[in-house]
Short mmCIF file of the C-alpha atoms (twelve columns), coordinates in Angstrom:
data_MODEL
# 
_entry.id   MODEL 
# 
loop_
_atom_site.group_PDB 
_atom_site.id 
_atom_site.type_symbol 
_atom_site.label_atom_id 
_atom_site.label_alt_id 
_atom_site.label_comp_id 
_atom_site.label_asym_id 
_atom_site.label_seq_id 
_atom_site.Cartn_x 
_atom_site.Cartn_y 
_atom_site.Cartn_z 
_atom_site.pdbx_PDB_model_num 
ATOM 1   C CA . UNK A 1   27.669  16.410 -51.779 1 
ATOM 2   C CA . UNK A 2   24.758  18.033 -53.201 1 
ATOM 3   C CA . UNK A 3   22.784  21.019 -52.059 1 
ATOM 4   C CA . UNK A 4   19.406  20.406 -51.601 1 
ATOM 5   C CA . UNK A 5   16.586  22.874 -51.360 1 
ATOM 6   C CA . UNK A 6   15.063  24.311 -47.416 1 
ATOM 7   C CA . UNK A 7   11.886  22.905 -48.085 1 
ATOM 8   C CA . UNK A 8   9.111   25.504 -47.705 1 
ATOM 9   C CA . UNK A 9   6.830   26.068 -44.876 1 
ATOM 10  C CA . UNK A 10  4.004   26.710 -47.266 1 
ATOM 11  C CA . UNK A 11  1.936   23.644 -48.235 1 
ATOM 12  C CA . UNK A 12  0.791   23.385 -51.318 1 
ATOM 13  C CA . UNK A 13  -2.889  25.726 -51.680 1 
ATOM 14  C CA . UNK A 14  -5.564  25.419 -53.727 1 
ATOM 15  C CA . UNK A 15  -6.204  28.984 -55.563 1 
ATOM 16  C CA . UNK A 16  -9.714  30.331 -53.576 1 
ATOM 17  C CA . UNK A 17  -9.826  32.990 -56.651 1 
ATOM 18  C CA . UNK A 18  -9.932  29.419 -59.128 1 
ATOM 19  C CA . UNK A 19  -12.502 27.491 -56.829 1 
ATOM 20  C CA . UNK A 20  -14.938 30.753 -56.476 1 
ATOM 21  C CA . UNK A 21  -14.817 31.376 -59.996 1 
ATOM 22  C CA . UNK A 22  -15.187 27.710 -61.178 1 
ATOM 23  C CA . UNK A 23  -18.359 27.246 -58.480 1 
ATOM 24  C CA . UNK A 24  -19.810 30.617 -60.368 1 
ATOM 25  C CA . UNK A 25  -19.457 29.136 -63.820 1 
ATOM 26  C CA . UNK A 26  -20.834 25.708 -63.479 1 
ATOM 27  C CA . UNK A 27  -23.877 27.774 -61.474 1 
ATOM 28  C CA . UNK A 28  -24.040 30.065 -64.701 1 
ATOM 29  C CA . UNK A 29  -23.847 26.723 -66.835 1 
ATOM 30  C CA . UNK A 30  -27.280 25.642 -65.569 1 
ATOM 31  C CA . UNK A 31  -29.274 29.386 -65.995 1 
ATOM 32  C CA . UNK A 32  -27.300 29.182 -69.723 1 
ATOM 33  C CA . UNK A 33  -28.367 26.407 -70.728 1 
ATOM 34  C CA . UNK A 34  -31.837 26.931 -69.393 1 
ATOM 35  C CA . UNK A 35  -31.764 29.649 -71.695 1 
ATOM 36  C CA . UNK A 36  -32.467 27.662 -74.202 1 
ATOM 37  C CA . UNK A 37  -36.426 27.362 -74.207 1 
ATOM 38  C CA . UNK A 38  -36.442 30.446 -73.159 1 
ATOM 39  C CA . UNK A 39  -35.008 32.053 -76.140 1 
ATOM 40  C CA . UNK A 40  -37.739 29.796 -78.713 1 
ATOM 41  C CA . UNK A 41  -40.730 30.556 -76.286 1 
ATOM 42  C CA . UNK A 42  -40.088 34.268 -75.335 1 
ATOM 43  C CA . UNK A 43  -37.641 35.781 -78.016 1 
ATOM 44  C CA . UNK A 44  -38.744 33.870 -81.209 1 
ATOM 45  C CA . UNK A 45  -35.400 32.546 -81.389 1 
ATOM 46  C CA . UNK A 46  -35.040 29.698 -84.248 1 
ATOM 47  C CA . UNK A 47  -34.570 26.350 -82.260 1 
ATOM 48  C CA . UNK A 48  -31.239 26.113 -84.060 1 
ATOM 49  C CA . UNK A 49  -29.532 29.679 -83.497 1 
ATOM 50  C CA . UNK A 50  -31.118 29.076 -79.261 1 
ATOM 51  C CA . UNK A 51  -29.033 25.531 -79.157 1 
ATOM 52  C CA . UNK A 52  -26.322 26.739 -80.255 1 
ATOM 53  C CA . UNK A 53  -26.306 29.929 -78.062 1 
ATOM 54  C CA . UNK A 54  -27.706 28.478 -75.120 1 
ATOM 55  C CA . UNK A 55  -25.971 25.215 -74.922 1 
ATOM 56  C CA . UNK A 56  -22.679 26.918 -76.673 1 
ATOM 57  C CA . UNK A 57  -22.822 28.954 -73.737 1 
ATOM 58  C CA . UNK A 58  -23.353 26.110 -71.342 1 
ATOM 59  C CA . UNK A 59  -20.359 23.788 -72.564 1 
ATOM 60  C CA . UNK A 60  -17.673 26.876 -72.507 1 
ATOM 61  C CA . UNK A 61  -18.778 27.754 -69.338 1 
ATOM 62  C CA . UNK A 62  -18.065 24.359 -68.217 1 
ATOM 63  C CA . UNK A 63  -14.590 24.208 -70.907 1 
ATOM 64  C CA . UNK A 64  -13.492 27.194 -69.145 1 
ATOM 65  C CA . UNK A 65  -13.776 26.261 -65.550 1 
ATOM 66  C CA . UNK A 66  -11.644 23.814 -66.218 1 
ATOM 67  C CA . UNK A 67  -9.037  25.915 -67.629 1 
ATOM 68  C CA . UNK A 68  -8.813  28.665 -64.755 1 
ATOM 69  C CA . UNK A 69  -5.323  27.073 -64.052 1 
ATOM 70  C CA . UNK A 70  -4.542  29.641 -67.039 1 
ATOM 71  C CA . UNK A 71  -4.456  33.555 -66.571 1 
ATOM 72  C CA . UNK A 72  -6.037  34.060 -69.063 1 
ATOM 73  C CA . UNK A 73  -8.784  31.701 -68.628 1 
ATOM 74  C CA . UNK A 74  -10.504 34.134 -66.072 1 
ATOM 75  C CA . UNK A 75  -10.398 37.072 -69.232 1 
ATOM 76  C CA . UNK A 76  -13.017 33.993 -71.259 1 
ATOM 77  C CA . UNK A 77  -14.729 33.997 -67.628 1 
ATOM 78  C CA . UNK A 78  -15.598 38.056 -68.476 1 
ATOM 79  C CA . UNK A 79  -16.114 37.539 -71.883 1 
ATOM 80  C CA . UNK A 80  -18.962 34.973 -70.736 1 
ATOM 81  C CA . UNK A 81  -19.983 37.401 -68.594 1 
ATOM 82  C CA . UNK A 82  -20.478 39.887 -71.459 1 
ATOM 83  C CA . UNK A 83  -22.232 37.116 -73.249 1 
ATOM 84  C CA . UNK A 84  -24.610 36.348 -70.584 1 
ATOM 85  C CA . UNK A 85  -25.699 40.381 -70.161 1 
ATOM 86  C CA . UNK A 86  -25.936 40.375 -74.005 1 
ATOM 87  C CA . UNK A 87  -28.328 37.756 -73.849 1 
ATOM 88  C CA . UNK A 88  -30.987 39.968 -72.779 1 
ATOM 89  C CA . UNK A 89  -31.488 41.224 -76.419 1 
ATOM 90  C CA . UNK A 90  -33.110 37.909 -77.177 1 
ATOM 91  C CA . UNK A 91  -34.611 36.786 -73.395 1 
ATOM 92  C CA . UNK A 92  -34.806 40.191 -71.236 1 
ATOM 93  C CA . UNK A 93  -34.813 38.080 -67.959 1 
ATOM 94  C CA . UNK A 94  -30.927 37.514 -69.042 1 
ATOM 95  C CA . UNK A 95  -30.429 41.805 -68.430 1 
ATOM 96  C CA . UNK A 96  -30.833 40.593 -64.518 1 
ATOM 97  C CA . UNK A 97  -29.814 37.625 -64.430 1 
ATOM 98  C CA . UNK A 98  -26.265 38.198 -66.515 1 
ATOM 99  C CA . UNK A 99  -25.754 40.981 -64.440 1 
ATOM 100 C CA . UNK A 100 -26.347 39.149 -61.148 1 
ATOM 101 C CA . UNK A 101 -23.723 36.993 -62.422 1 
ATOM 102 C CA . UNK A 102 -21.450 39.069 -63.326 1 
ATOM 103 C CA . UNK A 103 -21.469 40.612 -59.987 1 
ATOM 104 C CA . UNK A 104 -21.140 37.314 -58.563 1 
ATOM 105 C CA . UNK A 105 -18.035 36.703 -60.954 1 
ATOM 106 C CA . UNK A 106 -16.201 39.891 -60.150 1 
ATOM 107 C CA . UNK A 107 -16.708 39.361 -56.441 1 
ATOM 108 C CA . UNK A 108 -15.015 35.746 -56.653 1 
ATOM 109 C CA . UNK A 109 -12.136 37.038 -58.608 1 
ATOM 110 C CA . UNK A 110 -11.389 39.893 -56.796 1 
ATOM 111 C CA . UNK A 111 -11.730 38.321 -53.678 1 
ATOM 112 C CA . UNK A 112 -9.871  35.306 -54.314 1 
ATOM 113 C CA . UNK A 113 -7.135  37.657 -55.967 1 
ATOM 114 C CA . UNK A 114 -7.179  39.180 -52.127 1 
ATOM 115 C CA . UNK A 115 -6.826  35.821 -50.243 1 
ATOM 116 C CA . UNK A 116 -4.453  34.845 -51.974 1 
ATOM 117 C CA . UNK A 117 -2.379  37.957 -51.854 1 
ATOM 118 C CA . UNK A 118 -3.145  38.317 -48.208 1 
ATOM 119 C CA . UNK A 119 -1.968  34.448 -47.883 1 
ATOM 120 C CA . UNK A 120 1.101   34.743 -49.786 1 
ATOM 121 C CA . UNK A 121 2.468   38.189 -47.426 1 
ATOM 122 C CA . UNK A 122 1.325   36.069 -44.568 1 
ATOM 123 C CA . UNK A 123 3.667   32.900 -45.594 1 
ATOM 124 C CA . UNK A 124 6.466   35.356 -46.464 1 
ATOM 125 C CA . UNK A 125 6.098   36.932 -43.182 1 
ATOM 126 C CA . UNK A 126 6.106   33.503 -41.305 1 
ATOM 127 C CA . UNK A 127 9.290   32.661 -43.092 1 
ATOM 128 C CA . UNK A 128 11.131  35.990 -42.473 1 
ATOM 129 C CA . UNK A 129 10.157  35.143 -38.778 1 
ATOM 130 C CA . UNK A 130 11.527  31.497 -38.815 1 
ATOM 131 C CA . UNK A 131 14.807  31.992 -40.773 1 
ATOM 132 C CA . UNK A 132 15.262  35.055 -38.654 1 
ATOM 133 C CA . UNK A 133 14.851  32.493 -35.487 1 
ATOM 134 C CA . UNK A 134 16.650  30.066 -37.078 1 
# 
């Protein structure tokens, strides 16, 4: 006969760190790619360089909320993060607003990390209880 696996008691989870980061980036997609004008109007940018930066921007942000499965997916999310700050050499607006987001990206990772620590003692602390009842 073969052995087969206790199943576990915890269900499958979505990652709240992946969801709260992924929400941030498409949010920072839009004020990225809004960018745009703002760069030709305000900084003087050539419409070329501010289509490429602005919708460049855009499109990874979207790329890499798709790829937060990865680890190292979120270290792309700060790099955008950088990206969006540094944007306020060309548009000064972007100072605030990259900041803001950045704030608003740390906050979702770190918080998810937390729930999903916290989760993960609380499921191994349910299962110490039930195999101990068991």
């Amino acid at each position: 006969m073969s052995e087969e696996a206790a199943p576990s008691s915890q269900p499958p989870q979505r990652s709240p760190r992946r969801g709260m980061c992924a929400a941030i980036l498409f949010l920072e997609a839009i004020v990225l790619g809004l960018t745009t004008p703002g760069m030709v109007t305000l900084g003087d940018v050539p419409l070329g360089r501010a289509l490429v930066i602005g919708v460049g921007l855009c499109v990874l942000c979207i790329v890499v909320s798709g790829l937060l499965r990865a680890e190292w997916a979120y270290w792309l999310g700060w790099a955008i993060q950088v990206a969006a700050i540094a944007l306020g050499f060309l548009v000064p607006m972007m100072f605030v607003l990259g900041t803001i987001f950045a704030i608003l990206w740390g906050s979702a990772y770190f918080l998810g990390k937390k729930i999903e620590r916290e989760r993960a003692a609380a499921y191994a602390a349910y299962d110490d209880g039930a195999s101990a009842s068991g």
